[in-house]
C-alpha positions, 0 to 999 in steps of 0.5 A, spaced: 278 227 273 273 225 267 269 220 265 264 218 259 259 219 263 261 226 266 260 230 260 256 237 260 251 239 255 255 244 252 252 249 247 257 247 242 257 240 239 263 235 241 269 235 236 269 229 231 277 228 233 279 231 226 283 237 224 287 240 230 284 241 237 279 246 238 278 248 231 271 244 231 269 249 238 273 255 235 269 255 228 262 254 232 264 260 237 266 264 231 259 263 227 254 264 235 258 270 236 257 273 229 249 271 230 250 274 236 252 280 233 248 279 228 244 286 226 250 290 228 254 286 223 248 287 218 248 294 219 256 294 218 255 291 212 250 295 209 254 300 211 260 298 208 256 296 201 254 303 201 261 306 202 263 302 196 257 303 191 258 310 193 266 309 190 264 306 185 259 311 182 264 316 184 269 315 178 263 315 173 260 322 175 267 324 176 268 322 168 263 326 166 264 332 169 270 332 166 267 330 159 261 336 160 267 341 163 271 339 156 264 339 151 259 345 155 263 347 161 255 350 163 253 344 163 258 341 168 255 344 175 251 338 176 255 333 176 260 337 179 255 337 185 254 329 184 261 328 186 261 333 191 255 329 195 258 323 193 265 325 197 261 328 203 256 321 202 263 317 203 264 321 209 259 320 213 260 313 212 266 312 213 266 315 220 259 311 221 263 305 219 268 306 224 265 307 231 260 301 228 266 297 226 269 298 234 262 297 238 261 291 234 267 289 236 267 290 242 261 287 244 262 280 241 269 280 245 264 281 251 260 276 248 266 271 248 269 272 255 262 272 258 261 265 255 269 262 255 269 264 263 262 261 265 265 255 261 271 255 265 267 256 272 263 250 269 268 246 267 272 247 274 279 246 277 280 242 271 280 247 266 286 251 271 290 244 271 290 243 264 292 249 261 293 254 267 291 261 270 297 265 265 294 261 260 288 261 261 287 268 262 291 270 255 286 267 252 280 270 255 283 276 254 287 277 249 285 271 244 278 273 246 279 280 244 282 277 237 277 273 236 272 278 236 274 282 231 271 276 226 264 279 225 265 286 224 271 284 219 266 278 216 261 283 214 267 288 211 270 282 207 263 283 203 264 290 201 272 288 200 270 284 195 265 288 192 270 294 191 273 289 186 268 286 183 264 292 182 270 295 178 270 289 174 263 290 171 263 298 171 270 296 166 266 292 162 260 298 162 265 302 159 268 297 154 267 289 155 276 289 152 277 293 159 274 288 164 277 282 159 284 285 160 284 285 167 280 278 168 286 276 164 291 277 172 286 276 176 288 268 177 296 271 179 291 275 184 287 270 188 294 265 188 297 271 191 291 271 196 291 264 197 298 263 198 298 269 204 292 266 207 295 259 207 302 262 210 299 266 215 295 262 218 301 258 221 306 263 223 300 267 227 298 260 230 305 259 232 306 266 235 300 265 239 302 258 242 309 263 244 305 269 246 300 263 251 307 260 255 310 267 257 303 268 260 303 261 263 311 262 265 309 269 267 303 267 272 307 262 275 312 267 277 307 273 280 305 266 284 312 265 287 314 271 288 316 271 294 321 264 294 324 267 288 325 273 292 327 270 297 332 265 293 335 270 289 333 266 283 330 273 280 335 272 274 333 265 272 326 266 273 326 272 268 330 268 263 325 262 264 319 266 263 322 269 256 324 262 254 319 262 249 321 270 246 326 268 240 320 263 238 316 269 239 320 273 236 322 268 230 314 267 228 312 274 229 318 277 224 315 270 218 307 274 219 311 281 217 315 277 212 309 273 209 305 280 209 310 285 206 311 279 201 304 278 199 305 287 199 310 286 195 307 280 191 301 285 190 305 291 188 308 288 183 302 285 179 297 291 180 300 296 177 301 292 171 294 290 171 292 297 172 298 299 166 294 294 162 288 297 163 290 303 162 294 302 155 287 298 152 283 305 154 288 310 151 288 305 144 280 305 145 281 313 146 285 314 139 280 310 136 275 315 139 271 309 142 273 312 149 272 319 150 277 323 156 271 321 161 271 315 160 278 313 160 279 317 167 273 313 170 277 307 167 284 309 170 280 309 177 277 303 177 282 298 175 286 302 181 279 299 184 279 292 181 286 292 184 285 293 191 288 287 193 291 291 199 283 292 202 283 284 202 290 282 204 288 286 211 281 283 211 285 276 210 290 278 215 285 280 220 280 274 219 287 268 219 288 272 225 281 271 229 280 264 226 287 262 229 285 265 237 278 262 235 282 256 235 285 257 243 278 259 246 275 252 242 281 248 246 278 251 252 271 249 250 274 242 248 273 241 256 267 238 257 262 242 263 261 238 269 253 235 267 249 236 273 242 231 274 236 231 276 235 228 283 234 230 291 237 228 297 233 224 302 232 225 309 240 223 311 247 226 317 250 226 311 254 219 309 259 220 305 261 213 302 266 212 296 265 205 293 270 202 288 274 209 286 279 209 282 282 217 279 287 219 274 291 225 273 292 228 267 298 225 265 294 217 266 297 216 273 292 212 277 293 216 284 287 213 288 285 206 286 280 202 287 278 206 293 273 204 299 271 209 304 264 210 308 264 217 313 258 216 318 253 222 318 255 226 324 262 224 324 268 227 322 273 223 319 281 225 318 285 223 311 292 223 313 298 220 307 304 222 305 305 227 300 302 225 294 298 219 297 291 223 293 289 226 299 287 232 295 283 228 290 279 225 295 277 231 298 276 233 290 272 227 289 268 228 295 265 234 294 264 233 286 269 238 284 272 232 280 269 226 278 272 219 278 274 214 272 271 209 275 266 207 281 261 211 285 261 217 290 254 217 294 251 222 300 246 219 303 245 213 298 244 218 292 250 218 287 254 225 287 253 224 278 246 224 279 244 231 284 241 237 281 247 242 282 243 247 287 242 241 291 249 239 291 253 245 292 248 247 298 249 241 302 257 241 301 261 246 304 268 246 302 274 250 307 282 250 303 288 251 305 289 258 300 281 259 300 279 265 295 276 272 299 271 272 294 265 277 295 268 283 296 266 285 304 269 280 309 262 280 311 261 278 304 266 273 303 264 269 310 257 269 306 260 267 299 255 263 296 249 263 301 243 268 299 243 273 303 246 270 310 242 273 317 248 277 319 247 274 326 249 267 322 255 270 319 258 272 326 256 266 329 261 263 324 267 268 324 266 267 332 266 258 331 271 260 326 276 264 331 276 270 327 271 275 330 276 278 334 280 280 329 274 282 323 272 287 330 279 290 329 279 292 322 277 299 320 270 298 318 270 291 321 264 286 317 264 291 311 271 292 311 273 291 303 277 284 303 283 288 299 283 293 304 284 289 309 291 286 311 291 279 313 295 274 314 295 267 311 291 264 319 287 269 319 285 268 311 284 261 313 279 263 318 275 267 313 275 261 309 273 257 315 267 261 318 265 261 310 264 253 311 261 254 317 256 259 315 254 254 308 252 249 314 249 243 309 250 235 310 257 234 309 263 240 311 270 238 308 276 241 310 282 240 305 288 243 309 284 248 311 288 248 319 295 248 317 296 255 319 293 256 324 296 258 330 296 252 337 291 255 340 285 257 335 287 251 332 285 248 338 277 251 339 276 251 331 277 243 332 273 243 339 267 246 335 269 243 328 269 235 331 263 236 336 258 231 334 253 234 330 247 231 328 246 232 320 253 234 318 258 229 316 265 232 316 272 229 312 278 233 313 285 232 310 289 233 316 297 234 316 298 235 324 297 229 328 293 233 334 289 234 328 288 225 327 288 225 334 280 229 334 277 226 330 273 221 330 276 216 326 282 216 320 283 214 314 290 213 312 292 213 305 298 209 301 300 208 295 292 210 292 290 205 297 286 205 303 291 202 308 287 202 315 281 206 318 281 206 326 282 211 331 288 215 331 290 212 338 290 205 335 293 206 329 299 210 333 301 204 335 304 203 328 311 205 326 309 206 319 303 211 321 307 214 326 312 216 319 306 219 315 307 225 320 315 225 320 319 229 325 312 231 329 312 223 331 318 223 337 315 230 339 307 228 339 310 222 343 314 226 348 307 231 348 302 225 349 306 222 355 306 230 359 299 230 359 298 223 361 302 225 366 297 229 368 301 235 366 297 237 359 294 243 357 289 240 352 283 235 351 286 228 347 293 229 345 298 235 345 300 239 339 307 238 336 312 243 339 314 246 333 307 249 334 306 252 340 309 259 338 304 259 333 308 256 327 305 250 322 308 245 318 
């Protein structure tokens, strides 16, 4: 969740709102990634002007060769070596161009990338909500490999319009009547360029939205492979996920049909440019105005001042860039998350939301107006039926998302207002699908904490009930986390011993427990809800032995805080007891066992459907 006051220092200026979305931040991406391969596309450039400066010569001394092989054939040698210099020189840039021409490209799709996925990182879970992983990774990949071609092809667009404007003026050295002939075609030209540009920007904007929703659909079904799997609904899925193929497919044959007919358009015109040209030069010839060179070299340079196909490949390519430049700015039309500048003071980690009202993106107000206070060194259980806005809260507690109104503050000071480094170091988070990031299982215990003393970090796995099973893998601690064969319990763990090691003031868990087996469930909440001096913990809980360990509750309804008590008290209620479901009659039966002297646990009992390692 956003608001006004959430918006980041962005490196590119925050669209005006007009044009389509993202063409602000994709032409300001465009132009950085260009000075930032600046003197690589100055030196394409230079390159690509000298290729066409030596094509251009090239007709010329190929002209008088040709006149000093009819007149004094001795006297050609010269000029036959210019031209045989002239060609290997086209060589030699040509093949220097082209390795200039890929590494520049190249390096602003690094370049690109680079700075999308720190803008993405910045941006938090919300850039995955709007656009999501499938999408978001087709265009950083794909569209940013698209839009990096831009500079290298900007820096040959000069050279593509020089070849005809350098061809022009050598027509108009040889004889003005020339260059005026041809200058009499060059609107149909530039309304054929116009036409093609305009047209295929369009198809190619089209093609890329289908080429984004395939990625999307794609991601989602790797995601949920085993359901599909599971519910026989292969089938479906692959036709849910081509949906978009006939848009695909429609959009891509209109971009070959808008570039054959700019070909074909082209085809048509140049040749009758060319004819002309070369019908004026052989009227000169007749007139002995013109000698044979020279009507050589002016049938070459009107090929030359045609080149119409050069500019329609260069064109093609720049709508091309300009079109995934625009998605990379949609991504970049999503603010970063602006830090302050403030610490925090002496505190237990108190954690208070006062007045807090979020949204998601569709504008539906999921918490609303929200009050809450956790004590320093307390835990407190969030518990709400599904889509009561536990996750938010959760989200909003450790400022991976900020709310539309109100205030979120730990130990007095507004979440908005800490410095970054301040604020991920004294909240630490635990997920119910916690990502093994770090490489190592030691690594990913450690995430985020510069260098962990190794003892710390086992002293976490064993809290975490995940020693015993690290010791068993092949390496142990420095077993790689894609070689190891976890389970979704022992996954949590690692996430959980990950919590543990951070330590800091506030440790909230987002369904971090769900699948844990009964009795390492029981030990994590034993040492997870021990009064602590210095720590404040928020869970989000779904079991009811969870609620019952903690401190207090904070059941959530409707977006509203219903009732905050102990979970004993609020036991009492048929309405709380519904939260849980079916767990409510047996956690009732398992809490009279053990009153009855016959429990096995410290508070209440875990449900049935938990004691052979099972989870809700």
């Amino acid at each position: 969740m956003t608001s006004p006051r959430s918006h980041g220092s962005g490196r590119f200026p925050t669209p005006s709102g007009e044009g389509p979305p993202g063409a602000s931040h994709g032409g300001a991406l465009l132009r950085a990634a260009t000075r930032h391969s600046g003197v690589r596309c100055a030196a394409l450039a230079f390159l690509s002007l000298a290729g066409t400066a030596a094509g251009l010569l090239l007709p010329a001394a190929l002209g008088r060769a040709l006149d000093a092989l009819l007149a004094d054939p001795s006297r050609a040698t010269n000029w036959v070596l210019c031209c045989t210099v002239l060609v290997l020189v086209l060589a030699v840039l040509d093949a220097c161009e082209t390795v200039l021409g890929a590494t520049t490209n190249a390096r602003a799709t690094a370049w690109l990338r680079e700075r999308l996925t720190g803008h993405v990182l910045g941006v938090g879970p919300r850039a995955g909500h709007r656009f999501g992983p499938g999408e978001l990774v087709a265009r950083l990949v794909g569209n940013a490999a698209q839009a990096g071609t831009a500079p290298a092809t900007l820096a040959g667009l000069f050279a593509a319009l020089a070849a005809p404007l350098g061809a022009v003026v050598a027509l108009w050295l040889i004889d003005p009547r020339l260059a005026l002939v041809f200058l009499g075609g060059v609107p149909v030209v530039v309304a054929l360029l116009r036409a093609f540009a305009r047209n295929s920007s369009r198809c190619v904007a089209r093609y890329q939205d289908a080429q984004g929703r395939i990625a999307g659909a794609l991601a989602e079904a790797i995601g949920g492979a085993r359901t599909i799997a599971a519910g026989g609904t292969a089938d479906k899925e692959v036709a849910r996920i081509l949906r978009p193929l006939p848009e695909l497919s429609r959009e891509g044959h209109r971009m070959w049909r808008v570039q054959g007919r700019a070909a074909a358009q082209a085809v048509g015109v140049a040749p009758l440019l060319q004819i002309a040209v070369l019908a004026t030069a052989g009227l000169l010839l007749t007139q002995h105005r013109l000698s044979v060179g020279e009507l050589l070299a002016a049938s070459r340079y009107a090929v030359l001042a045609t080149g119409v196909g050069v500019l329609v490949g260069r064109l093609g390519g720049l709508v091309e860039a300009r079109a995934s430049a625009r998605r990379l700015g949609e991504v970049l039309d999503e603010q970063e998350i602006a830090y302050g500048t403030r610490h925090l003071p002496s505190g237990q980690g108190q954690l208070e939301l006062r007045a807090v009202t979020a949204r998601n993106r569709g504008g539906r107000t999921v918490l609303d107006g929200v009050d809450l206070v956790v004590p320093g060194g307390t835990t407190l259980a969030v518990v709400g039926r599904s889509g009561a806005g536990k996750s938010l809260l959760a989200a909003l507690a450790g400022r991976l998302a900020d709310p539309d109104s109100g205030e979120v503050l730990l130990d007095g000071v507004p979440l908005r207002e800490l410095d970054r480094h301040t604020l991920r170091r004294a909240i630490g988070y635990a997920f119910e699908r916690p990502a093994l990031l770090g490489g190592t299982v030691e690594g990913t215990i450690g995430f985020g904490h510069p260098q962990p003393p190794p003892d710390r970090v086992r002293e976490a796995a064993r809290t975490a009930r995940a020693d015993d099973f690290v010791r068993r893998l092949p390496h142990g601690y420095a077993t790689p986390c894609d070689a190891a064969p976890l389970s979704g319990g022992e996954a949590q763990r690692l996430g959980l011993a990950r919590a543990f090691a951070r330590g800091g003031r506030l440790l909230i868990l987002d369904d971090a427990l769900s699948s844990l087996d009964t009795v390492a469930e029981h030990h994590v909440t034993e040492a997870l809800f021990r009064r602590t001096p210095g720590c404040g913990r928020l869970v989000v809980a779904h079991r009811a032995s969870t609620a019952a360990r903690a401190d207090s509750v904070a059941w959530l309804e409707g977006g509203r805080v219903r009732a905050v008590g102990r979970h004993a008290e609020l036991w009492a209620r048929p309405e709380y007891r519904a939260v849980f479901g079916s767990e409510a009659a047996v956690h009732t039966a398992d809490k009279a066992v053990h009153t009855s002297g016959k429990g096995v646990y410290a508070g209440d009992a875990p449900p049935s459907g938990e004691r052979n390692g099972g989870s809700r």
